[in-house]
C-alpha positions in Angstrom: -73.2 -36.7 50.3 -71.1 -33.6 50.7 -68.7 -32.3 47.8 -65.0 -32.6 49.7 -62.8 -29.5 48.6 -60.0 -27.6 49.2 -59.7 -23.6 49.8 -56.6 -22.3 48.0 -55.7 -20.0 50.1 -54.3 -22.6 52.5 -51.6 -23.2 49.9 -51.3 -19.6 48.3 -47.7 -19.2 48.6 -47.1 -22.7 46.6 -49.7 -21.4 44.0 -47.4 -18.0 43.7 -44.6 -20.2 42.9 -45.9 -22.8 41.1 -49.5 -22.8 39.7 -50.0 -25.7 38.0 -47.5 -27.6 39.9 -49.5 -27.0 43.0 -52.8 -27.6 41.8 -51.2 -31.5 40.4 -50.0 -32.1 43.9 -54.1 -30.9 45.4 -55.4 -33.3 42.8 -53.0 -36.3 43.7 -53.5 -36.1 47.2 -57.7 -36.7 45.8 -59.7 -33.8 45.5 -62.3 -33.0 42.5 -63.1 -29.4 44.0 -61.7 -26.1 45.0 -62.8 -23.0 46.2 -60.6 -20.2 44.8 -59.6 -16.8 47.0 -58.0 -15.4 44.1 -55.6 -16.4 40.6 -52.2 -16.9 40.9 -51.7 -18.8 37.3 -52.7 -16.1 34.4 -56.3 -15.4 33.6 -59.5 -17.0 34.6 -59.6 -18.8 31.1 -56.0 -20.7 31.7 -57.0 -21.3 35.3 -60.5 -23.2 34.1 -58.9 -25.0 31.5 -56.5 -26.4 34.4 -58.9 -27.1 36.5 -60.4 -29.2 34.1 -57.3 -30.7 32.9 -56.5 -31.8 36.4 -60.3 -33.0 37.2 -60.9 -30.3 39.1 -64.5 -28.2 39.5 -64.4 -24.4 41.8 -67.5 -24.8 43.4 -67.4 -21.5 45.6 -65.1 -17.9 45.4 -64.1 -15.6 48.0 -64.5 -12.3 46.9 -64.6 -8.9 49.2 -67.7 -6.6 49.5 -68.5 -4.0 48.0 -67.7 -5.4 44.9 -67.0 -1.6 43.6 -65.3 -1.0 40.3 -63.8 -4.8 39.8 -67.5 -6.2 39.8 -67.2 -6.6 36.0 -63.7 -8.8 36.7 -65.3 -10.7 39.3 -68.4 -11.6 37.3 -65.9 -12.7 34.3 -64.0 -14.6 36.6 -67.0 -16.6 38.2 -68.5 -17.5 35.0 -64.9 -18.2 33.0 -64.8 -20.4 36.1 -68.4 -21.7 36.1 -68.8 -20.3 40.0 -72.2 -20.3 40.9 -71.5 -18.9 44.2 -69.9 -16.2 45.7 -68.6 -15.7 49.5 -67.7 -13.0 50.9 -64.4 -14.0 53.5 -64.8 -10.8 55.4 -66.4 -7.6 57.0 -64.3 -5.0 59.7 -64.6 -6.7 63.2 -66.2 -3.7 64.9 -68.9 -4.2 62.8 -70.0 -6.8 65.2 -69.9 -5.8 68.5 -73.2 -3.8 67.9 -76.8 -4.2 66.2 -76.2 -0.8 64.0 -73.2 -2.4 62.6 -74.5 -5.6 61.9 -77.7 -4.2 60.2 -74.7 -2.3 58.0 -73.1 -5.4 57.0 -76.7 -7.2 56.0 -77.5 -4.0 54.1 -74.3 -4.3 52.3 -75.1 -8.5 51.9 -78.7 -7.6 50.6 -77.9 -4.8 47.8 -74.8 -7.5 46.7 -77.4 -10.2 46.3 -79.7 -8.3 44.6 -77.1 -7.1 42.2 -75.4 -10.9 41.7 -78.8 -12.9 41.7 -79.5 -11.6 37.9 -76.1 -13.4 36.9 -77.4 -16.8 38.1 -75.1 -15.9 41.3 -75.5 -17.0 44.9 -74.1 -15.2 47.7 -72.7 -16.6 51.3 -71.1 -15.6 53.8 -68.2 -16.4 56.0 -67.4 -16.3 59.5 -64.5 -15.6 61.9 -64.5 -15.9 65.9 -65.9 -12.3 66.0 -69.4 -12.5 64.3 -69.9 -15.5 66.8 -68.9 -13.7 70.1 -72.0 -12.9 72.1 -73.7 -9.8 72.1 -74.7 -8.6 75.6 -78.1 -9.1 75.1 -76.7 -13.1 74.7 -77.8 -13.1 70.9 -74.9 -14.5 68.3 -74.3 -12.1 65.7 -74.4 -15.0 63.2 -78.2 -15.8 64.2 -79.2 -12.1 64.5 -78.3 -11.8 60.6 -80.1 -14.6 59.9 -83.6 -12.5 60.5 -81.8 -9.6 58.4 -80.7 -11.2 55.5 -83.0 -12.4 52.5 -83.8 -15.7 52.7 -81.5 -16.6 49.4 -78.3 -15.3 51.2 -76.6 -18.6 52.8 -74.1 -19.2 55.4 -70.2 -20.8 55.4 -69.5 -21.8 58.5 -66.1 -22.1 60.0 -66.1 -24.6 62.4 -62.9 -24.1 63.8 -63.7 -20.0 64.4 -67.1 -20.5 65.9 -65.3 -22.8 68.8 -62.6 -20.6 69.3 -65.5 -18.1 69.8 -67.0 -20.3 72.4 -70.1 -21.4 70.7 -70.8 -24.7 70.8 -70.6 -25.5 66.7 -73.5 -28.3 66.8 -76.2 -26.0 68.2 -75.0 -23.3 65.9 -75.4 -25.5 63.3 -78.6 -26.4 63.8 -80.3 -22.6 64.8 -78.9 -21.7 61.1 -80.3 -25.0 60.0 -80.9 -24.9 55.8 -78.9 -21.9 55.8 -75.1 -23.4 56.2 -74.6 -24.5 52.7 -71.0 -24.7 53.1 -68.7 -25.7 56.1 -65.3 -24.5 56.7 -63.3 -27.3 58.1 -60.3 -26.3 59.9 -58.7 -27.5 63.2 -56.2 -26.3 66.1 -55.4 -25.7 69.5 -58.8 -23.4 69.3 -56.1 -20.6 70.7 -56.3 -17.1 68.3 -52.4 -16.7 67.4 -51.5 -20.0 67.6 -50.8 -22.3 64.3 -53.5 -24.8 62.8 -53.2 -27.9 62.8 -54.0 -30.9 60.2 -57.8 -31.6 60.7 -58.6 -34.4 63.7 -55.1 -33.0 65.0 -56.6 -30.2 67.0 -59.3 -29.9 69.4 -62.3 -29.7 67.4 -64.6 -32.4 68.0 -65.3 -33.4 64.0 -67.6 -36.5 65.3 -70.5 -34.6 66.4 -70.3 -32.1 63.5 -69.3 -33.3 60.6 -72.2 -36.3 61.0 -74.8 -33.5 61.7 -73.9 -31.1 58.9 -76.2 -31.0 55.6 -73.8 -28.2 54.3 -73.3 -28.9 50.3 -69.7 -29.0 51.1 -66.8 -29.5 53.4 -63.8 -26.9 52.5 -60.8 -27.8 54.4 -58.7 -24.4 55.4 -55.7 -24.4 57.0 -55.1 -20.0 57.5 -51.2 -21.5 58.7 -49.3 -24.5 59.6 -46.2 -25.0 61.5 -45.7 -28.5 59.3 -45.3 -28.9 55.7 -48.5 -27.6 54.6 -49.1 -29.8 51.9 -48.5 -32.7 54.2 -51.1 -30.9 56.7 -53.9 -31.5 54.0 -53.3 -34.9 52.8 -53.8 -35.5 56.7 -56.6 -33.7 56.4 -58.3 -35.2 53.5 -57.8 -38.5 55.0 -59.6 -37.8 58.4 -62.4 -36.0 56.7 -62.9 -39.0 54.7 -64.0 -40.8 57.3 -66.7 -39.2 57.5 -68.0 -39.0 54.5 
């Protein structure tokens, strides 16, 4: 069974304000896990020992590539944390309109695993809309890396950006197969621009993914929200229970 965790990003601003405050209200509405895109509460050693206080576990960090001159930061955070894996959120769009660019973002994938693997680290990474528009050869950039990419480096699929793409996310799902360790599970109108929406509140069609996903976990993400976002992810919690 899949862990069911939240990415803190969707409440960052409540974080800002109030830390601890926010992470009570994330553990009241029922989650055990996070996945942390930064820390707003101190240092690394604070945040654990509220995470653990609260019954919490990070199971996953977003963290930018190249790591550069913060690597030694990042690697204190991850194992002050007791992150085992690593995502990368993001590479420049352009990068993916062409095969040159995408063989430069799985060079820059490779030399980061190679460098993170002797800390006990995994790497993964994440997708928006853009790695998942067609090439015009018809290939999806997402399965192009796949044959690029050493075997170790996994996949967290955003379900919500891979429809807005146009891809239908079953079949994507299965061509990456083992590879999707985690799933991004986020839902809207499936228009870029527009506001998300709690999770079975959008168009996404969770019933024939969530049933055929062997992802370790689902990681609800909600980028925006017109409502009260905090009442957007107890909604959310709730629907994806169902599934699980």
């Amino acid at each position: 069974m899949p862990e069911l965790a939240l990415q803190l990003y969707t409440i960052r601003e409540a974080l800002q304000n109030d830390f601890e405050g926010a992470l009570r209200r994330v553990a009241e509405i029922g989650f055990r896990a996070v996945e942390t895109a930064g820390i707003y509460g101190g240092t690394p050693e604070q945040a654990a020992r509220l995470f653990q206080s609260l019954g919490l576990r990070a199971i996953a960090a977003h963290v930018l590539l190249p790591l550069g001159e913060q690597k030694n930061a990042v690697i204190e955070m991850l194992q002050a944390l007791d992150i085992r894996t690593l995502v990368c959120p993001w590479q420049p769009p352009e990068l993916f309109t062409g095969l040159d660019g995408i063989q430069r973002v799985c060079d820059l994938l490779n030399e980061a695993h190679a460098d993170l693997q002797q800390y006990g680290i995994r790497l993964a990474f994440h997708n928006h809309e853009f790695e998942c528009v067609l090439l015009p050869d018809g290939t999806i950039p997402l399965v192009y890396m796949t044959e690029r990419l050493v075997p170790e480096i996994t996949f967290e699929v955003d379900v919500y950006w891979v429809h807005v793409a146009g891809i239908s996310v079953p079949e994507l799902l299965t061509q990456l197969g083992e590879r999707v360790t985690l799933l991004h599970v986020k839902d809207g109108s499936g228009n870029l621009g527009d506001p998300m929406v709690a999770v079975g509140d959008g168009v996404v069609d969770f019933s024939a993914i969530l049933p055929r996903s062997r992802a370790e976990a689902w990681i609800i993400e909600l980028d925006d929200c017109a409502t009260d976002m905090f009442e957007a992810v107890a909604r959310s919690f709730a629907y994806v229970q169902r599934f699980l």
